[in-house]
KOLFIRO-933511 format. One line per field, with one value per residue (C-alpha): x, y, z; chain; residue number from 1. Coordinates in Angstrom, 1 decimal, always signed. Example, Ala and Ser with C-alpha at 12.3 -4.5 7.8 and 13.67 -1.06 7.14 Angstrom:
// KOLFIRO-933511
u [+12.3,+13.7]
v [-4.5,-1.1]
w [+7.8,+7.1]
chain [A,A]
n [1,2]
This chain:
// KOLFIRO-933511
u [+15.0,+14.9,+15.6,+12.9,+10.4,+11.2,+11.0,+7.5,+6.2,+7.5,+6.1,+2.8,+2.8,+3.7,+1.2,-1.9,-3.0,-3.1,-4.7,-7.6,-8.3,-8.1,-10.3,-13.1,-12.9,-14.4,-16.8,-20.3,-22.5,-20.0,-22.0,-20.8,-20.7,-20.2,-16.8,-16.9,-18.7,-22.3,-21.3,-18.1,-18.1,-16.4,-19.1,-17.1,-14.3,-17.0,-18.8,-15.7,-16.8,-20.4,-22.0,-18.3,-17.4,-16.4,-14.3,-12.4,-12.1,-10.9,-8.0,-7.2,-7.1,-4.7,-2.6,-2.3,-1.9,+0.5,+2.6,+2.5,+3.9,+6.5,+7.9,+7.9,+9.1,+12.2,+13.1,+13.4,+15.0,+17.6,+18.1,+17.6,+20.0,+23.1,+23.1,+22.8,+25.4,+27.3,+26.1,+28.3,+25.4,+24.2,+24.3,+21.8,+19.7,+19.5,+18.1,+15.7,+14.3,+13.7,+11.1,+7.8,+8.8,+8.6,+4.9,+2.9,+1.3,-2.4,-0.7,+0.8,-1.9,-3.7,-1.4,-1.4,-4.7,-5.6,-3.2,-5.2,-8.1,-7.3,-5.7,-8.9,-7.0,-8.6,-11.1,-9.6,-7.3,-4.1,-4.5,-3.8,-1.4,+0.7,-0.1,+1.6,+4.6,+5.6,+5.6,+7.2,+10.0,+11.5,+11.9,+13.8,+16.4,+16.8,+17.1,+19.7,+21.8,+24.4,+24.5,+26.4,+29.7,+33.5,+33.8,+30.9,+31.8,+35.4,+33.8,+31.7,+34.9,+36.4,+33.9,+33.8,+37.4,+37.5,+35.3,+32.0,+29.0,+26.5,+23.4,+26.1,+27.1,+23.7,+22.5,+25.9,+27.6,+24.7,+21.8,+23.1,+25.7,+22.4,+19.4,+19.4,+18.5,+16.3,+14.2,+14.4,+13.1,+10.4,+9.4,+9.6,+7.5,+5.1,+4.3,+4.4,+1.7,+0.1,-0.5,-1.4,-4.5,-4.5,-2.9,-5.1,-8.5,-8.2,-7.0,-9.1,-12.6,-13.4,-14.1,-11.3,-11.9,-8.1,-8.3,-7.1,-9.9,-11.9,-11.0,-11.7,-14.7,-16.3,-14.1,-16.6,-19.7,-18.7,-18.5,-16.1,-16.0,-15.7,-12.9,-11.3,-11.5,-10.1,-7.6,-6.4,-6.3,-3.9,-1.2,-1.3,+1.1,+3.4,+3.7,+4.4,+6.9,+8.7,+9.4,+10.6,+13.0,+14.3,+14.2,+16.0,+17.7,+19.1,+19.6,+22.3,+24.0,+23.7,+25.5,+28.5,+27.0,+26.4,+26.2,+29.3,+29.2,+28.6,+32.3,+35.6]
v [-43.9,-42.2,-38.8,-39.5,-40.7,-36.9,-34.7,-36.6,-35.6,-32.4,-31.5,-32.8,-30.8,-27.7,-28.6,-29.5,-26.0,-25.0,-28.3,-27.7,-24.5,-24.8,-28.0,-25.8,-23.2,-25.8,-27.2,-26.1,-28.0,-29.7,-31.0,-32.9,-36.0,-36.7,-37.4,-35.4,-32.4,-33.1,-30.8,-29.5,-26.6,-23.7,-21.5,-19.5,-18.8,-17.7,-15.7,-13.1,-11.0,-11.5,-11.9,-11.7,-8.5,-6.5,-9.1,-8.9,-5.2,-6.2,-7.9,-5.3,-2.9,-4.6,-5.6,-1.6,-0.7,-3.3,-2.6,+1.0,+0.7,-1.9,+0.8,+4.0,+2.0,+0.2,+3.3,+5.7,+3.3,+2.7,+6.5,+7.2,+4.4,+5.3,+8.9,+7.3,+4.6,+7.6,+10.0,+11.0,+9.7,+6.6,+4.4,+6.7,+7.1,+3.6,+3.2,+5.7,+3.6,+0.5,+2.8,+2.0,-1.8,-1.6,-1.3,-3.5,-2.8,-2.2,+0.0,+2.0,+3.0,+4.0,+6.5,+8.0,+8.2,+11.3,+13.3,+11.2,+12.1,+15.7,+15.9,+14.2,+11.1,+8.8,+6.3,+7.1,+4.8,+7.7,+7.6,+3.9,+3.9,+6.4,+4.5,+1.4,+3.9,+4.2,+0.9,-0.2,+2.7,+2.3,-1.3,-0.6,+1.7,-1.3,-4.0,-1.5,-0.8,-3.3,-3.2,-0.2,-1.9,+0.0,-2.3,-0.5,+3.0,+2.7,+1.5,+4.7,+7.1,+5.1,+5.9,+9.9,+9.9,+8.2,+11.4,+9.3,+11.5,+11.3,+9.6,+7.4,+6.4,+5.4,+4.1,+2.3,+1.3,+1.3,-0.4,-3.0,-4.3,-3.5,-5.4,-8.5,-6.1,-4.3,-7.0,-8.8,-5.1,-4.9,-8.7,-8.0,-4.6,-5.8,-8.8,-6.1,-4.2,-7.2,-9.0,-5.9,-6.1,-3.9,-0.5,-0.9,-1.4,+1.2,+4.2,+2.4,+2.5,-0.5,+1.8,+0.2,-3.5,-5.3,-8.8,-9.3,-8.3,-9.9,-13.1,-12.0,-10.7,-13.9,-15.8,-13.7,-14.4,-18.7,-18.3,-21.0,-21.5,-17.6,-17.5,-20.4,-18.7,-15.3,-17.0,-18.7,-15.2,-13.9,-16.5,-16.7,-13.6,-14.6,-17.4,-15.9,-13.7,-16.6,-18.6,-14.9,-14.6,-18.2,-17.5,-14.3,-13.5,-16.9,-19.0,-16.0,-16.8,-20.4,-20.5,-18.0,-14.6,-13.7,-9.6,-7.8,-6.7,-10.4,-11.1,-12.2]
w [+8.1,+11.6,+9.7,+6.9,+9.5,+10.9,+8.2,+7.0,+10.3,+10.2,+6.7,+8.6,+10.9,+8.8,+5.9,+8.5,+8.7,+5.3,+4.3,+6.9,+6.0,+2.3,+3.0,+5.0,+2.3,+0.0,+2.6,+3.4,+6.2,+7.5,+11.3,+14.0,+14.2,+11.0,+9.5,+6.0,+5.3,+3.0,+0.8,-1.2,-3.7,-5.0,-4.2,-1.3,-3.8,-6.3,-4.6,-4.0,-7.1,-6.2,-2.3,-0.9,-2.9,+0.3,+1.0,-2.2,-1.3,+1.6,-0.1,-2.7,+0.3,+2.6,-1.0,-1.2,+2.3,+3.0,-0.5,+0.2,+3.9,+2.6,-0.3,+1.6,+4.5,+2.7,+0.6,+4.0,+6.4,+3.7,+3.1,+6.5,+8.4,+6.1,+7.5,+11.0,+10.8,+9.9,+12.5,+15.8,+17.7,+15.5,+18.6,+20.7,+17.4,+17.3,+20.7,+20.2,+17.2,+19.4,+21.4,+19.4,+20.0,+24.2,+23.9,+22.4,+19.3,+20.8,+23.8,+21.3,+19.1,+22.3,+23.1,+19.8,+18.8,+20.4,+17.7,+14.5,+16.0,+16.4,+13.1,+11.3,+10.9,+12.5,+10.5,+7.4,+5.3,+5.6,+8.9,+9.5,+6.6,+8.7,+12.0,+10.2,+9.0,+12.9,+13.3,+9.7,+9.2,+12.8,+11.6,+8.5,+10.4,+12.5,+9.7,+8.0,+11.1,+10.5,+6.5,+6.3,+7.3,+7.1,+3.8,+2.1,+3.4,+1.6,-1.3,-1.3,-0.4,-3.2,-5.7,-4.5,-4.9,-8.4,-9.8,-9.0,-8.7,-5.5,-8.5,-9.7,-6.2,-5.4,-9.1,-9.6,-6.0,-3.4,-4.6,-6.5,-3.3,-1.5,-3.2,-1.4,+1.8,+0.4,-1.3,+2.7,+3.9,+1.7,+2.7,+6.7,+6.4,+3.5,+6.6,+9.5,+7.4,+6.4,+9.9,+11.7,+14.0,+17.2,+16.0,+12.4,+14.6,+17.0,+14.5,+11.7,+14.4,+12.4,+9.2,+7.5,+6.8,+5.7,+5.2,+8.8,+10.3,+8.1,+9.4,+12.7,+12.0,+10.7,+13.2,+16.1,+13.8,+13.9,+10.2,+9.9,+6.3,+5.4,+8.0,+6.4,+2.9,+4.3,+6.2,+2.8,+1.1,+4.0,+3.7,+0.2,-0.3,+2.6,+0.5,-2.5,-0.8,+0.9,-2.8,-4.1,-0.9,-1.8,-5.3,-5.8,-2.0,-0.7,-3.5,-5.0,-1.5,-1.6,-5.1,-3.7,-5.2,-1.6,-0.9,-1.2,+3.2,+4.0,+2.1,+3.8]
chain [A,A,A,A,A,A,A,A,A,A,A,A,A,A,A,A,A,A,A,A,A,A,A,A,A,A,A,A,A,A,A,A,A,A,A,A,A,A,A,A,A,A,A,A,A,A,A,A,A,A,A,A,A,A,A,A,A,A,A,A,A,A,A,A,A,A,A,A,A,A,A,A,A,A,A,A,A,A,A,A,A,A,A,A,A,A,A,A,A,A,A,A,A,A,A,A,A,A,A,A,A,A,A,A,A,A,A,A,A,A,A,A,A,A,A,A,A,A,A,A,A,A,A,A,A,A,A,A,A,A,A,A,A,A,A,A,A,A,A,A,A,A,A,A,A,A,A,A,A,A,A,A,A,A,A,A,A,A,A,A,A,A,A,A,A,A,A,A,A,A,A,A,A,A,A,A,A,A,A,A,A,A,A,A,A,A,A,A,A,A,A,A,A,A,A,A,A,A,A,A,A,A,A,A,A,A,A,A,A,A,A,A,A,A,A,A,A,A,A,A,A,A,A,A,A,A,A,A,A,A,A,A,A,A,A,A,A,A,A,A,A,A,A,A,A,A,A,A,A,A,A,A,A,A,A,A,A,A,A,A,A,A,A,A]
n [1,2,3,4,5,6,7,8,9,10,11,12,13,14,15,16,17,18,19,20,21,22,23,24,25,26,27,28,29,30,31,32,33,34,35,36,37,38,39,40,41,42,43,44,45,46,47,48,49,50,51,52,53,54,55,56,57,58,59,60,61,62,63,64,65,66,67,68,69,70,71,72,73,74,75,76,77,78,79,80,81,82,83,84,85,86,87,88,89,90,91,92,93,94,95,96,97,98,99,100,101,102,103,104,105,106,107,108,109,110,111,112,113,114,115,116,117,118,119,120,121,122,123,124,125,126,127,128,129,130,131,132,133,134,135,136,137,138,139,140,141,142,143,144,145,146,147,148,149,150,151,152,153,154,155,156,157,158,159,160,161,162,163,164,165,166,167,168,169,170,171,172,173,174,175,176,177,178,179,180,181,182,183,184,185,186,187,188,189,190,191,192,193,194,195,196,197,198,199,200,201,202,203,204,205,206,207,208,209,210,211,212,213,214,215,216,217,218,219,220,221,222,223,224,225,226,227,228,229,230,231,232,233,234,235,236,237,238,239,240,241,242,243,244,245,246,247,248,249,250,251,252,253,254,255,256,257,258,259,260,261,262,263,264]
């Protein structure tokens, strides 16, 4: 009973945030003191393809930044930490990768944005999509560092040695033993790109609206219900994301088809 009594509260807690803001996305004229709102309606939702339309543009733009970072992202730290973990020097190399991550994001972007501004960079949606690349590619080097284990690097000598060429290596050995990783890459950089704030703002100069600043945005303008709707939009993919990652990444491990490098 004690444990039930636990995970009901727990599921509470969890729950409570979404419920409230899914439940002010519905509400309009909701004043204090009353206890429910005078009105509830669909109208917010609605109103994305019509009032709200920049807000929908909003979303499709942060969907396509975030996507774009996430691919790019996963596809060169994979290419890129397999030379690495083979490199002379891979432990210095992977030092050097942890440099962006001393700083904070805002910090960061402050000392880089004189070179987007010289290079016509700044305000422009390239611009911050490569401003999220130095934050998102250093991250998938890092992610990598310990997939490429001895275990995987004889299975690639073996495949070399049995007349295997370098496409069938990759096609045939590498990215299947590898696909759990890469869809858990894809996951942490898609959310990287998703959630960023600071280095987006400053390099963006406020000309490119994601969905993230969005919310704050109407968050500054005590729009609570519009927050509430655009806050609903931003955890809807993490969502997504985290039932595909259970779906497709864990539950393989959970029934014993776990990746080849995690094998006794």
């Amino acid at each position: 009973m004690r444990r039930v009594g636990l995970h009901m509260i727990s599921g509470f807690v969890i729950l409570l945030p979404f419920v409230l803001l899914m439940g002010l996305s519905l509400m309009q004229a909701w004043r204090f003191p009353a206890l429910q709102p005078e009105m509830w309606t669909l109208d917010n939702w609605t109103q994305l393809l019509g009032q709200q339309e920049d807000l929908a543009l909003s979303l499709g733009m942060s969907l396509l930044l975030s996507i774009s970072v996430a691919t790019l992202a996963t596809l060169l730290g994979f290419w890129s930490s397999r030379f690495l973990a083979y490199h002379p020097w891979s432990q210095l190399w992977l030092v050097l990768t942890y440099l962006p991550f001393v700083l904070s994001p805002v910090i960061y972007a402050v000392c880089i944005n004189f070179f987007f501004i010289l290079w016509g960079l700044s305000g422009n949606i390239i611009g911050v999509f490569l401003g999220q690349m130095m934050i998102a590619y250093p991250f998938a080097i890092i992610l990598f560092s310990r997939h490429w284990t001895p275990q995987i690097q004889s299975l690639e000598q073996l495949t070399l040695t049995l007349g295997g060429s370098r496409h069938q290596l990759f096609t045939r050995v590498l990215l299947p033993i590898s696909k759990g990783m890469l869809l858990v890459c894809f996951f942490q950089t898609f959310l990287i790109s998703w959630f960023e704030y600071g280095l987006t703002t400053l390099i963006g100069v406020g000309k490119i609206q994601t969905l993230t600043l969005k919310v704050y945005q109407y968050v500054n303008e005590a729009n609570i219900y519009l927050a509430a709707l655009a806050s609903c939009l931003l955890f809807l993919p993490p969502l997504i994301l985290i039932w595909v990652n259970k779906r497709f990444v864990f539950r393989p491990i959970e029934e014993g088809r776990e990746p080849i490098e995690s094998r006794k």
